[in-house]
Chimera marker file (.cmm) of the C-alpha trace (Angstrom):
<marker_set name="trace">
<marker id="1" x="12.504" y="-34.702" z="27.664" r="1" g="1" b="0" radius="0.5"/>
<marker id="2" x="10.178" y="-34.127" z="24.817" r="1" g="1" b="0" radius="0.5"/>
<marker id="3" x="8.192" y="-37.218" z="25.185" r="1" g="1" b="0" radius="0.5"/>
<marker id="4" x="7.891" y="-36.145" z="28.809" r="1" g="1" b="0" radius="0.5"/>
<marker id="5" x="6.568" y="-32.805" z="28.750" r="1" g="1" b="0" radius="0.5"/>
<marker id="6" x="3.934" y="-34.274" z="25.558" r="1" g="1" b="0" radius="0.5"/>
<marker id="7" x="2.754" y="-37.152" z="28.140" r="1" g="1" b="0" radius="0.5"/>
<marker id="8" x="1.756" y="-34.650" z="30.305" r="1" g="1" b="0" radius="0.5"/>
<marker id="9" x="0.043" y="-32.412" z="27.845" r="1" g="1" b="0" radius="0.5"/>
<marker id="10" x="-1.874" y="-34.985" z="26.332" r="1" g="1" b="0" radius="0.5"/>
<marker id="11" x="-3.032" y="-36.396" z="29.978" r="1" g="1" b="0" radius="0.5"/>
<marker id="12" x="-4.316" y="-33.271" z="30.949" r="1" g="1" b="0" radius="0.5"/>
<marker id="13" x="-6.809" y="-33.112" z="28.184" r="1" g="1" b="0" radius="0.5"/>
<marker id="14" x="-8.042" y="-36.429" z="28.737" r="1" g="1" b="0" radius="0.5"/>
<marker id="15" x="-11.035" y="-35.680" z="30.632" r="1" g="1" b="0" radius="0.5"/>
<marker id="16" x="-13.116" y="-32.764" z="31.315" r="1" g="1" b="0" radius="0.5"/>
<marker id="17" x="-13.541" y="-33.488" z="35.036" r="1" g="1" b="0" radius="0.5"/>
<marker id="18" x="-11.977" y="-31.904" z="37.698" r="1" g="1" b="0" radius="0.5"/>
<marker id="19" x="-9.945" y="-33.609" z="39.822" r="1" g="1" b="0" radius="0.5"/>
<marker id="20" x="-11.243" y="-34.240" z="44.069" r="1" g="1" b="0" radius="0.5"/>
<marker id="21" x="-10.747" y="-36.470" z="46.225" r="1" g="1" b="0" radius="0.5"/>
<marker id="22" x="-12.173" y="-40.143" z="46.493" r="1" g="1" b="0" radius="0.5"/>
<marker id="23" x="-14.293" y="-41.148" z="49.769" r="1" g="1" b="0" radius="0.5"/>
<marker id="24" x="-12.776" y="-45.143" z="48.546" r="1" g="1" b="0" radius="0.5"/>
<marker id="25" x="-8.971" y="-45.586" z="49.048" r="1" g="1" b="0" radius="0.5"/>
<marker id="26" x="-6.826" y="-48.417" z="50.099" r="1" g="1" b="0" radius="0.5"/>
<marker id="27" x="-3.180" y="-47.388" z="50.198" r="1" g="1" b="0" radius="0.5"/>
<marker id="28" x="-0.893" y="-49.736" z="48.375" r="1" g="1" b="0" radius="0.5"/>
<marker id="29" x="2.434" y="-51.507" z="50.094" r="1" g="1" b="0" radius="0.5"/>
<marker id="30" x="5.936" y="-49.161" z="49.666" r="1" g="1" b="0" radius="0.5"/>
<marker id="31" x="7.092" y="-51.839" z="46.965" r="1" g="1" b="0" radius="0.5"/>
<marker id="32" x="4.151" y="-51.207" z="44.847" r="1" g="1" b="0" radius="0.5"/>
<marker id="33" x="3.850" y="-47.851" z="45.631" r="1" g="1" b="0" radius="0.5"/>
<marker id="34" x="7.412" y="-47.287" z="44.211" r="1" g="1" b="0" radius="0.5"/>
<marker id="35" x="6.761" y="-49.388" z="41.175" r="1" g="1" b="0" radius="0.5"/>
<marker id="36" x="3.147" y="-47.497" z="40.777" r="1" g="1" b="0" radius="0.5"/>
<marker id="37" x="5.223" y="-44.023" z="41.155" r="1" g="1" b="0" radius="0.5"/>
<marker id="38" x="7.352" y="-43.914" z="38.219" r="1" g="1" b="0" radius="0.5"/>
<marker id="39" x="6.796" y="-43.233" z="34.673" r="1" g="1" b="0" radius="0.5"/>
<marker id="40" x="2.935" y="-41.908" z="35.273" r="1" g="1" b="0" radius="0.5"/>
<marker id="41" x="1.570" y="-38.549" z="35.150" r="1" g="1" b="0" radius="0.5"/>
<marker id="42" x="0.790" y="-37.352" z="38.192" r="1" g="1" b="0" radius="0.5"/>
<marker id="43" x="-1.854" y="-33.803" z="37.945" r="1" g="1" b="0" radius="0.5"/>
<marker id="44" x="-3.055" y="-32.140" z="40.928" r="1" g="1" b="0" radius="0.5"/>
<marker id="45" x="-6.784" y="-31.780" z="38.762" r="1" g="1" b="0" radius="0.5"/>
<marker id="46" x="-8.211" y="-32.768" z="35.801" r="1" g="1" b="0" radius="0.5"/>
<marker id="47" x="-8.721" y="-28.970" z="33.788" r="1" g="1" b="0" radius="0.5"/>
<marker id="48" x="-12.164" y="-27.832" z="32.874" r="1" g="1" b="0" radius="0.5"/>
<marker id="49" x="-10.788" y="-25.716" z="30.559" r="1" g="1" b="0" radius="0.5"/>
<marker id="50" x="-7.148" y="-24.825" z="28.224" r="1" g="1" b="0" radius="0.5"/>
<marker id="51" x="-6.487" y="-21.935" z="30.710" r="1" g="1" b="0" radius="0.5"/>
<marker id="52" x="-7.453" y="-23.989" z="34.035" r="1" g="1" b="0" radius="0.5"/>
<marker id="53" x="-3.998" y="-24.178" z="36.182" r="1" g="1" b="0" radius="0.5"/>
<marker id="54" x="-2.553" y="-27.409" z="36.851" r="1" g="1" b="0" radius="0.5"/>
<marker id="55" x="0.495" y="-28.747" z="38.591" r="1" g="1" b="0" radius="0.5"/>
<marker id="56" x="2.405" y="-32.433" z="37.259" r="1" g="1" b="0" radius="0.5"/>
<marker id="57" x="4.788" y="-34.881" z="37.834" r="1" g="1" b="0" radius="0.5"/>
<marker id="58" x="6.715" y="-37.249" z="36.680" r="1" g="1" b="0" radius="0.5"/>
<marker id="59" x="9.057" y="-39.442" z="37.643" r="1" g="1" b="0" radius="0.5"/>
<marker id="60" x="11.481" y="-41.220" z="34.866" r="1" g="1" b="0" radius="0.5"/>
<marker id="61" x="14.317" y="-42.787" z="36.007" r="1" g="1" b="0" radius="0.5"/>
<marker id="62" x="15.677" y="-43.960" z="32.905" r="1" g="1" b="0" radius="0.5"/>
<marker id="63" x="15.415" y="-39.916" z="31.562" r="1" g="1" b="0" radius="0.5"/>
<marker id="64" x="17.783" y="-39.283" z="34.401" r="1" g="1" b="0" radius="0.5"/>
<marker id="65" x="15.126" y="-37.694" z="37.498" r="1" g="1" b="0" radius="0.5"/>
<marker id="66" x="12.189" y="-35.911" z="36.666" r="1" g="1" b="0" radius="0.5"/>
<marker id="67" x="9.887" y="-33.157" z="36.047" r="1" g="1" b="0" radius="0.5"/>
<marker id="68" x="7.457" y="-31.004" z="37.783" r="1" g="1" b="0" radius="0.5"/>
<marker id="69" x="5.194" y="-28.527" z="35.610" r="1" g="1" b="0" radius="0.5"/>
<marker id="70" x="3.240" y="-25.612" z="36.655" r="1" g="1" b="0" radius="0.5"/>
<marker id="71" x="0.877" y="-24.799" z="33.981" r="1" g="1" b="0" radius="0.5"/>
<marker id="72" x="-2.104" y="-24.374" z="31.916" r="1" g="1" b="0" radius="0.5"/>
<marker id="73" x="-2.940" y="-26.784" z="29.080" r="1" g="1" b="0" radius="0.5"/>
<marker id="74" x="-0.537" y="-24.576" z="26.334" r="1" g="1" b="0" radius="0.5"/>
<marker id="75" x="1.587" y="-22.925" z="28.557" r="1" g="1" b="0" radius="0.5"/>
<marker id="76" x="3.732" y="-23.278" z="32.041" r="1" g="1" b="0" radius="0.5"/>
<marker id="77" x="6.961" y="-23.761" z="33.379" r="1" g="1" b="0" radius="0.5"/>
<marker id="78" x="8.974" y="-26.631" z="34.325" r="1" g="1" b="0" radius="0.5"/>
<marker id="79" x="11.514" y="-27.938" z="36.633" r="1" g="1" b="0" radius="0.5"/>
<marker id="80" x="13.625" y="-30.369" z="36.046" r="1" g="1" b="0" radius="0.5"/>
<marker id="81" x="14.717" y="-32.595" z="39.591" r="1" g="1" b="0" radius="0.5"/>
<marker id="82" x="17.042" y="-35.826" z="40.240" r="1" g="1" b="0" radius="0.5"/>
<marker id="83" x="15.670" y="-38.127" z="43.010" r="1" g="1" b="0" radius="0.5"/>
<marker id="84" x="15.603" y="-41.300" z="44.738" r="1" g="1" b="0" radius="0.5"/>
<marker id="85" x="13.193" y="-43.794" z="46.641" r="1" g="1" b="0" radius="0.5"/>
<marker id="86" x="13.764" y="-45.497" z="49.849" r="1" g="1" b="0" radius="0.5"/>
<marker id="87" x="10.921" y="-47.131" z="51.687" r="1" g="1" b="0" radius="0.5"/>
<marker id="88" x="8.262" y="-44.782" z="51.603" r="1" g="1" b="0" radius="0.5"/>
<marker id="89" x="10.341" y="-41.307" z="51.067" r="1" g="1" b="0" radius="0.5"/>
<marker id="90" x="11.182" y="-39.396" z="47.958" r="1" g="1" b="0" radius="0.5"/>
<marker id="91" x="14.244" y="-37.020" z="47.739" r="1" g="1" b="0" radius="0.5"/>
<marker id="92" x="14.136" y="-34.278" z="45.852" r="1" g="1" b="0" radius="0.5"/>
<marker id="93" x="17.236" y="-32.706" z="43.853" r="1" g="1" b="0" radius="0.5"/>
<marker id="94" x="16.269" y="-29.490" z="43.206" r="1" g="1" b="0" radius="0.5"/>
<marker id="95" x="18.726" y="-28.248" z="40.463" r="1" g="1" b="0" radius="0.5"/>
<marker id="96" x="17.892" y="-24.903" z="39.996" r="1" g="1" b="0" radius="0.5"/>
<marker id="97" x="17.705" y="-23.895" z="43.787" r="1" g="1" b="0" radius="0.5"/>
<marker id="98" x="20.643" y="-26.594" z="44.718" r="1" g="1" b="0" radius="0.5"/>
<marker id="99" x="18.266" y="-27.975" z="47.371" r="1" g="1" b="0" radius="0.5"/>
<marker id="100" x="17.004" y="-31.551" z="48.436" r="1" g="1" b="0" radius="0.5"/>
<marker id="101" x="14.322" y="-32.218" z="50.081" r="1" g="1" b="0" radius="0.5"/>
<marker id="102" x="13.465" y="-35.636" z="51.418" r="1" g="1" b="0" radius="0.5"/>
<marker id="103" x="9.581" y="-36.067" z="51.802" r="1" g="1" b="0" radius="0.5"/>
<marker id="104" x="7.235" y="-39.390" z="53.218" r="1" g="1" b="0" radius="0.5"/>
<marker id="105" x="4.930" y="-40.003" z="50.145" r="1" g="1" b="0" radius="0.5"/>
<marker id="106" x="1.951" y="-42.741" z="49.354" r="1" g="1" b="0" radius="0.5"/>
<marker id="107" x="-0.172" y="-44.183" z="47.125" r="1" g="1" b="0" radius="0.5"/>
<marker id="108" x="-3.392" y="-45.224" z="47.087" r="1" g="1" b="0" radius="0.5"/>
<marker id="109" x="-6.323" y="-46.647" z="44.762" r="1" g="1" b="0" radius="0.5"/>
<marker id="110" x="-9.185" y="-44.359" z="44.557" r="1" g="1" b="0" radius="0.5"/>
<marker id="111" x="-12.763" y="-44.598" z="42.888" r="1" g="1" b="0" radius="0.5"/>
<marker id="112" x="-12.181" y="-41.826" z="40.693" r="1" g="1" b="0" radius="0.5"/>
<marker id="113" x="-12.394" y="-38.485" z="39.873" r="1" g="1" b="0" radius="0.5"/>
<marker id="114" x="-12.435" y="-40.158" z="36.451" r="1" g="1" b="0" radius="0.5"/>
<marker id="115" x="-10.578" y="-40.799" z="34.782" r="1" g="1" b="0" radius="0.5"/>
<marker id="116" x="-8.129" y="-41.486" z="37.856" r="1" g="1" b="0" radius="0.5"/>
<marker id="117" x="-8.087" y="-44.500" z="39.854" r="1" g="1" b="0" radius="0.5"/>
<marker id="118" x="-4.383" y="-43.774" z="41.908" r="1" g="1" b="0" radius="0.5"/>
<marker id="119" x="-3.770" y="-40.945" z="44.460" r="1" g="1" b="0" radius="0.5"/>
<marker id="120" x="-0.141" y="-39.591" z="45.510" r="1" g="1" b="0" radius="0.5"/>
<marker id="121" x="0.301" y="-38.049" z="48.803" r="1" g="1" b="0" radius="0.5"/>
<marker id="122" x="3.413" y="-36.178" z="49.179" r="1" g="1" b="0" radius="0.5"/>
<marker id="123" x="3.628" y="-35.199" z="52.835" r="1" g="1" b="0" radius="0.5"/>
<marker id="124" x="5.858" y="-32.165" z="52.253" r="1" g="1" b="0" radius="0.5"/>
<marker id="125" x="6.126" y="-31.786" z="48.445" r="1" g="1" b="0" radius="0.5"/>
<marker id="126" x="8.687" y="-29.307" z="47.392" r="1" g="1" b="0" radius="0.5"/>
<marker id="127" x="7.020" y="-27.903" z="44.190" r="1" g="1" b="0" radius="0.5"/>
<marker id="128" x="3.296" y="-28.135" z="44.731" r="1" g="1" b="0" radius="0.5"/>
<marker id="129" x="0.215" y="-29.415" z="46.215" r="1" g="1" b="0" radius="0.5"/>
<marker id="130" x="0.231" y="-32.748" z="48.747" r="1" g="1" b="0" radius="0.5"/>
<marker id="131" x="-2.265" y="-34.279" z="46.682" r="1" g="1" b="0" radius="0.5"/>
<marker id="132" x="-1.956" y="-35.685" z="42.986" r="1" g="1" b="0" radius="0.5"/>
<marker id="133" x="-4.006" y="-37.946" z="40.669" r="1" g="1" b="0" radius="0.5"/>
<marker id="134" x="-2.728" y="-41.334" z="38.182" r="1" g="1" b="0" radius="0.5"/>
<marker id="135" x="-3.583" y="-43.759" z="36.070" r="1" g="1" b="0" radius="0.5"/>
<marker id="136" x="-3.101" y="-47.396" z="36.972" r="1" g="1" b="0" radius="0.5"/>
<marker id="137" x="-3.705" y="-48.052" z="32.632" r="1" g="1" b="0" radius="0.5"/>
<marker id="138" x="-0.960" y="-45.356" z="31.971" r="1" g="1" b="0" radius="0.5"/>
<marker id="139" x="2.238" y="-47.847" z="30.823" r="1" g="1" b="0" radius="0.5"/>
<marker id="140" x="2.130" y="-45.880" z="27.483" r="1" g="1" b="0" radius="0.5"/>
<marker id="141" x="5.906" y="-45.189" z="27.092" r="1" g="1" b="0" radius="0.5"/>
<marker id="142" x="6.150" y="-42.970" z="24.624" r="1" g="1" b="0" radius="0.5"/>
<marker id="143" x="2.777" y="-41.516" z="24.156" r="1" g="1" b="0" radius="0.5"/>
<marker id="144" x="1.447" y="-43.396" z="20.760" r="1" g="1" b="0" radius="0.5"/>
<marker id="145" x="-1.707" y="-44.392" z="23.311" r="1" g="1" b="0" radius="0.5"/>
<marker id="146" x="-2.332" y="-41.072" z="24.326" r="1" g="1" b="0" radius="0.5"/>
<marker id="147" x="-2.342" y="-39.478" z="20.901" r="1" g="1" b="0" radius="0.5"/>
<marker id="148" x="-4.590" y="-41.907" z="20.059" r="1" g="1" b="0" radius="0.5"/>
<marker id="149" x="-6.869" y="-41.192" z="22.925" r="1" g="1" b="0" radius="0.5"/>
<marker id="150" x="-6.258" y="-37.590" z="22.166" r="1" g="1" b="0" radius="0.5"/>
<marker id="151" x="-7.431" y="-37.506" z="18.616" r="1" g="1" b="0" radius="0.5"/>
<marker id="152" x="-10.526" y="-39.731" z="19.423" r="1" g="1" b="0" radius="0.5"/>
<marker id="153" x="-12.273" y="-36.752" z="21.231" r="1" g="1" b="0" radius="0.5"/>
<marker id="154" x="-11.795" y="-34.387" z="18.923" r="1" g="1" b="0" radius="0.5"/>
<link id1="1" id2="2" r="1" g="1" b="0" radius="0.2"/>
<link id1="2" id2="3" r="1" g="1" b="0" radius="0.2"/>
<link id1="3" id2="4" r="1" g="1" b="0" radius="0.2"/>
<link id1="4" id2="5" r="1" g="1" b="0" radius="0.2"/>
<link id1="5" id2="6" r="1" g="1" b="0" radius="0.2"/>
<link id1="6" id2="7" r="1" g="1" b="0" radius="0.2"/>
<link id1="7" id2="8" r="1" g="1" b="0" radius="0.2"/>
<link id1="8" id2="9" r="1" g="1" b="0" radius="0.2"/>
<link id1="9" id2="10" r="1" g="1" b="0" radius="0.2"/>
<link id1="10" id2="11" r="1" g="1" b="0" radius="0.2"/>
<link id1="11" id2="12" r="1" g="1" b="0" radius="0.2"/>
<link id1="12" id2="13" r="1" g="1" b="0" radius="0.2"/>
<link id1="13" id2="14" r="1" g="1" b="0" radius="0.2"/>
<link id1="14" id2="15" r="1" g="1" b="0" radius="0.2"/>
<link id1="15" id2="16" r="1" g="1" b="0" radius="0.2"/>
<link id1="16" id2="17" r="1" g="1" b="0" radius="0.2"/>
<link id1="17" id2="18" r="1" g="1" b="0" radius="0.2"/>
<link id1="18" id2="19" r="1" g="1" b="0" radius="0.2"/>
<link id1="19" id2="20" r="1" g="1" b="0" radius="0.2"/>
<link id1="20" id2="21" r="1" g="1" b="0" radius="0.2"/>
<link id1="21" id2="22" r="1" g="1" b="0" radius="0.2"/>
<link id1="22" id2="23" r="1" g="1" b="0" radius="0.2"/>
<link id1="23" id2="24" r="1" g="1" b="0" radius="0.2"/>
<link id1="24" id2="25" r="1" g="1" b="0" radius="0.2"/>
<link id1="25" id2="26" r="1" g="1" b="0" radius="0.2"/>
<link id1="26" id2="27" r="1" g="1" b="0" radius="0.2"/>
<link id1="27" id2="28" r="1" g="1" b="0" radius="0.2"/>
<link id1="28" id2="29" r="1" g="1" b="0" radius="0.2"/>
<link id1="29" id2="30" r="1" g="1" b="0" radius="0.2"/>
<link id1="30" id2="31" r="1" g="1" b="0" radius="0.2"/>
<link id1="31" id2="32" r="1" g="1" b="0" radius="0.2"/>
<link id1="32" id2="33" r="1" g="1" b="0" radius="0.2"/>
<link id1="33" id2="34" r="1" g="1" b="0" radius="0.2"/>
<link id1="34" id2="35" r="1" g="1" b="0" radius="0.2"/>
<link id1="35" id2="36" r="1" g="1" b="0" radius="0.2"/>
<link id1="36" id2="37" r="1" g="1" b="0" radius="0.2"/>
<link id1="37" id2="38" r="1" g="1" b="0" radius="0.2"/>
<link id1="38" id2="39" r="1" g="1" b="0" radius="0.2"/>
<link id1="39" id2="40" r="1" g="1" b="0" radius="0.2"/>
<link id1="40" id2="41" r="1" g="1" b="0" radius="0.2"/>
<link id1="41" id2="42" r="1" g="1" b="0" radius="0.2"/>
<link id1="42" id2="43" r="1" g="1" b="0" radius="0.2"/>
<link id1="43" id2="44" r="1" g="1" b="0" radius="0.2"/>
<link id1="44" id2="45" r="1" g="1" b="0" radius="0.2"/>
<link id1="45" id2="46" r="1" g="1" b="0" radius="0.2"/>
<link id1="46" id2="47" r="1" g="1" b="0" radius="0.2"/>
<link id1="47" id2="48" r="1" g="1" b="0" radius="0.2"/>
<link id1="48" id2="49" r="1" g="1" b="0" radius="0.2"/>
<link id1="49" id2="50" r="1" g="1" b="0" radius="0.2"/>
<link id1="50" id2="51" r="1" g="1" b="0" radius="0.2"/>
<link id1="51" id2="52" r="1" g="1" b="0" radius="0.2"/>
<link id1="52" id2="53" r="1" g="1" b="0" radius="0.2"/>
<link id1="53" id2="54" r="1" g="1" b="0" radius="0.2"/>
<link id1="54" id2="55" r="1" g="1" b="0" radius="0.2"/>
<link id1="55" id2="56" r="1" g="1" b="0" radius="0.2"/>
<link id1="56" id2="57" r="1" g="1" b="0" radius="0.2"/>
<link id1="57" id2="58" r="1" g="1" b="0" radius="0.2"/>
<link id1="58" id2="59" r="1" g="1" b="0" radius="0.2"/>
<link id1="59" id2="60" r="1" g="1" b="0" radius="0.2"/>
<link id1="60" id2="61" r="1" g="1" b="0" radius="0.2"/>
<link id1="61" id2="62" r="1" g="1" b="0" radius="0.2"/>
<link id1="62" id2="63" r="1" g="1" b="0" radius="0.2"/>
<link id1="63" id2="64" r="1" g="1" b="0" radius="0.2"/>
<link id1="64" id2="65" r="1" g="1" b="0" radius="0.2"/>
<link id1="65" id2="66" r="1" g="1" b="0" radius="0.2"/>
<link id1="66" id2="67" r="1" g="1" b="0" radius="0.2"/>
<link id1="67" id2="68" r="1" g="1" b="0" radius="0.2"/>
<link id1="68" id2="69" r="1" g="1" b="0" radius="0.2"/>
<link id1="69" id2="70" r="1" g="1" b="0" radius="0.2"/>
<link id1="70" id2="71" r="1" g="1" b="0" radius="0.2"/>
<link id1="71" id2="72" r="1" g="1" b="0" radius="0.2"/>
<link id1="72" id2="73" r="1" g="1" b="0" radius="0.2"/>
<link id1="73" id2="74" r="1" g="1" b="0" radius="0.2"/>
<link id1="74" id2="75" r="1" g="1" b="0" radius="0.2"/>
<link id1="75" id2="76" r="1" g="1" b="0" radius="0.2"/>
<link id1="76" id2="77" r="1" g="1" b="0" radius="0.2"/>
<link id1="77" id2="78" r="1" g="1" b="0" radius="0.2"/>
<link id1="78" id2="79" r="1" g="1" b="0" radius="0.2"/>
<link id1="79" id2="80" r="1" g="1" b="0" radius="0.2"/>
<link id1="80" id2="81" r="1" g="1" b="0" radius="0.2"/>
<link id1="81" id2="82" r="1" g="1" b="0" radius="0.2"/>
<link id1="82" id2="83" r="1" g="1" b="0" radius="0.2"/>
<link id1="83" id2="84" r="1" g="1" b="0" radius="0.2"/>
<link id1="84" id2="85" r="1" g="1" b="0" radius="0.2"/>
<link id1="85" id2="86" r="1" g="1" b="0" radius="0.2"/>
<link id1="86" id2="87" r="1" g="1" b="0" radius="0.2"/>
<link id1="87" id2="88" r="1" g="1" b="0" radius="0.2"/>
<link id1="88" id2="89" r="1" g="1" b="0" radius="0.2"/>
<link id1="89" id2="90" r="1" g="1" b="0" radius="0.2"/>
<link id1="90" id2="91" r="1" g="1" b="0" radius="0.2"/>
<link id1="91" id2="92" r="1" g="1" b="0" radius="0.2"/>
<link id1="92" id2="93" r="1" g="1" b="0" radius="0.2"/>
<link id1="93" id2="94" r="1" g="1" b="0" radius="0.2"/>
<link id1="94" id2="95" r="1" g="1" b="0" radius="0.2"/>
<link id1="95" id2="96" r="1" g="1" b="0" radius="0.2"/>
<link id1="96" id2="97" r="1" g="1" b="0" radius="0.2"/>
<link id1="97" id2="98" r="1" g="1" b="0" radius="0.2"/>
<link id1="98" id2="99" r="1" g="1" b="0" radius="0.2"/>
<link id1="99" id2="100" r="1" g="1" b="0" radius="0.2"/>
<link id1="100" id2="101" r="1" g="1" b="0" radius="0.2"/>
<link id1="101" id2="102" r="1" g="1" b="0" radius="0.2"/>
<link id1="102" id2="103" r="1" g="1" b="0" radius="0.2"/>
<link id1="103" id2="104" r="1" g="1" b="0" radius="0.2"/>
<link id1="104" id2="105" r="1" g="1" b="0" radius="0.2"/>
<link id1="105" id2="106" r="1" g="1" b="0" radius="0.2"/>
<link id1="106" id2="107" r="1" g="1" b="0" radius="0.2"/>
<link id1="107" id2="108" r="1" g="1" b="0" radius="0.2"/>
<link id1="108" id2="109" r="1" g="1" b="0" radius="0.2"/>
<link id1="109" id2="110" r="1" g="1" b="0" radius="0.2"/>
<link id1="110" id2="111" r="1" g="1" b="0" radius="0.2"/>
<link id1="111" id2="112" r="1" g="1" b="0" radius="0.2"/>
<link id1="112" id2="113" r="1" g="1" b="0" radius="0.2"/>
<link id1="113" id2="114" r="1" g="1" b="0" radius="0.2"/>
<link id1="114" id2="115" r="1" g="1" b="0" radius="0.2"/>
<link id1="115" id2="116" r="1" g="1" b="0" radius="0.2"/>
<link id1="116" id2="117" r="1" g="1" b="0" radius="0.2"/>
<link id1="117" id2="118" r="1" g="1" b="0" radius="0.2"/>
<link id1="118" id2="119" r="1" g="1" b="0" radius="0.2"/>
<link id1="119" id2="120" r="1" g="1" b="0" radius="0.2"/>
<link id1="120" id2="121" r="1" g="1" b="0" radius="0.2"/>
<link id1="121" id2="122" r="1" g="1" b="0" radius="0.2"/>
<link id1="122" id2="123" r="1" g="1" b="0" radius="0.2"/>
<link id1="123" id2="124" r="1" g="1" b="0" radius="0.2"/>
<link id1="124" id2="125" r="1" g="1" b="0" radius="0.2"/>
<link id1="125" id2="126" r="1" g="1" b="0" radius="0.2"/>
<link id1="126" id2="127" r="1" g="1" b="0" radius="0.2"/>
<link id1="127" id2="128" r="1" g="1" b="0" radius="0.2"/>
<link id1="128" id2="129" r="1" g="1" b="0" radius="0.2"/>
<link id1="129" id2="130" r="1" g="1" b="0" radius="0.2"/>
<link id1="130" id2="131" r="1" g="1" b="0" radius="0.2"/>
<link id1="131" id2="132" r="1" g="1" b="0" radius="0.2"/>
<link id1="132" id2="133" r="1" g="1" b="0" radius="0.2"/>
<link id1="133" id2="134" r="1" g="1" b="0" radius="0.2"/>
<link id1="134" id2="135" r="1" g="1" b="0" radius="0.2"/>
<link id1="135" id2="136" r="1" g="1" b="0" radius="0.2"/>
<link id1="136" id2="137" r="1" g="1" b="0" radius="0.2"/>
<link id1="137" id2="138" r="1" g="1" b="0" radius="0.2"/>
<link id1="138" id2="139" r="1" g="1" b="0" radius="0.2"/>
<link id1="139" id2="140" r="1" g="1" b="0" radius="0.2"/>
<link id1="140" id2="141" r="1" g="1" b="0" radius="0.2"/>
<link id1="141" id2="142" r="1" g="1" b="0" radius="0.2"/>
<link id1="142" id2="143" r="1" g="1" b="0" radius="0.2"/>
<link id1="143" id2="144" r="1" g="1" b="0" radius="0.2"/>
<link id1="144" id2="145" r="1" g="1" b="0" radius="0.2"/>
<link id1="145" id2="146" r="1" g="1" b="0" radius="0.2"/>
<link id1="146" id2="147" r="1" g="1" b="0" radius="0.2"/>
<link id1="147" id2="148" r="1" g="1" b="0" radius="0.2"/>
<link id1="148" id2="149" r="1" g="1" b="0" radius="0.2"/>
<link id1="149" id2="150" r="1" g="1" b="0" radius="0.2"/>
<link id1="150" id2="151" r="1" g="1" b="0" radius="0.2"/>
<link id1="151" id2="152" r="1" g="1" b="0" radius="0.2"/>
<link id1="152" id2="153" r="1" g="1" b="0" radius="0.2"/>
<link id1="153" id2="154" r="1" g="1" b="0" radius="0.2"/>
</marker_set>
């Protein structure tokens, strides 16, 4: 869980560009899409700022489900979820509220806001906004890349 929540710390800091949305996308097939989905960050925006609010996911399997954040760059809350992929759906185990929800999601290449070059649509997404941004370069496991990356732009 610890790697997790630093992944998504040190993502968010990558770039000082906000996140929008790409006028170039071509969605990617369900296989890929469900290969592409897991063990990414996933942020709604790129922060401007430490006290700009973002949303994140992530998806790791292997950790047992998942994690969705709500937060700034030092501080937020998170939610830990369960789920499973079938075609191109998502379910959601929502622990804490004992709900799942079951949601049509895709992916898609974009152009960019950089650093980004993948977009996740989650048609009814049970935490936060439809509308997320990846990294197809992000296969950094257990965050050595990232720190690097980090402590270069200091």
């Amino acid at each position: 869980m610890r790697n997790m929540l630093g992944l998504a710390v040190v993502a968010a800091v990558l770039s000082p560009l906000a996140a929008c949305s790409s006028s170039k996308s071509t969605q990617v097939s369900a296989e890929d899409a469900r290969d592409l989905l897991i063990d990414r960050n996933w942020l709604d925006r790129m922060p401007e700022t430490d006290r700009d609010h973002l949303f994140v996911y992530r998806f790791v399997p292997n950790m047992g489900g998942g994690v969705f954040q709500d937060r700034t760059l030092y501080k937020g809350t998170f939610e830990l979820f369960s789920f499973s992929v079938k075609d191109s759906e998502i379910t959601f185990k929502l622990h804490e509220t004992k709900t799942e929800v079951t949601s049509g999601y895709t992916i898609a290449t974009v152009e960019g806001p950089p650093p980004f070059d993948l977009k996740l649509t989650i048609a009814d997404d049970p935490r936060g906004p439809k509308v997320y941004f990846g990294m197809k370069s992000e296969t950094d496991r257990d965050g050595t890349g990232l720190d690097r990356l980090l402590q270069s732009q200091r």
